[in-house]
Steps between C-alpha positions, in 0.01 A plus 500: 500500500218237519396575798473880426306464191248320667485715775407775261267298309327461833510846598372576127204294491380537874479877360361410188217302672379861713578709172256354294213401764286670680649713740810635282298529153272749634735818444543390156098362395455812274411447124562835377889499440536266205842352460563363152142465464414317781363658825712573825427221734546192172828690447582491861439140514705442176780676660505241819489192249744646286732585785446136562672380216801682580491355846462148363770567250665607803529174695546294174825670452595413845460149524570455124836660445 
C-alpha cells in the first residue's frame, strides 16, 4: 500500500509540475470563462493544488493507519 501511494503521488505531481507551467497551461491561459469568480487559468491552478491535498491526504492515510 505504501509503496503504491507514493507511486501515485509521484505520478501526480510529475503531472502537476507540466499542468501548471509553461508548456501544459497554454490550452487553458484564457481569462474569459470565470469560474466562481475567478478567471480560467487561477481556477486551473487551484484545481492542481487542491487535487494536491487529496493526494497528500492520500499517503498520510497510508503510512498512518
Amino acid at each position: 500500500m505504501k509503496r503504491s501511494a507514493v507511486w501515485f503521488a509521484a505520478v501526480y505531481f510529475a503531472t502537476m509540475a507540466v499542468a501548471i507551467t509553461f508548456p501544459g497551461i497554454r490550452p487553458f491561459n484564457t481569462i474569459q470563462p470565470y469560474i466562481f469568480g475567478i478567471p480560467f487559468v487561477f481556477a486551473w491552478v487551484l484545481a492542481w493544488v487542491g487535487g494536491s491535498l487529496v493526494v497528500f491526504l492520500f499517503l498520510y492515510r497510508a503510512y498512518h493507519k
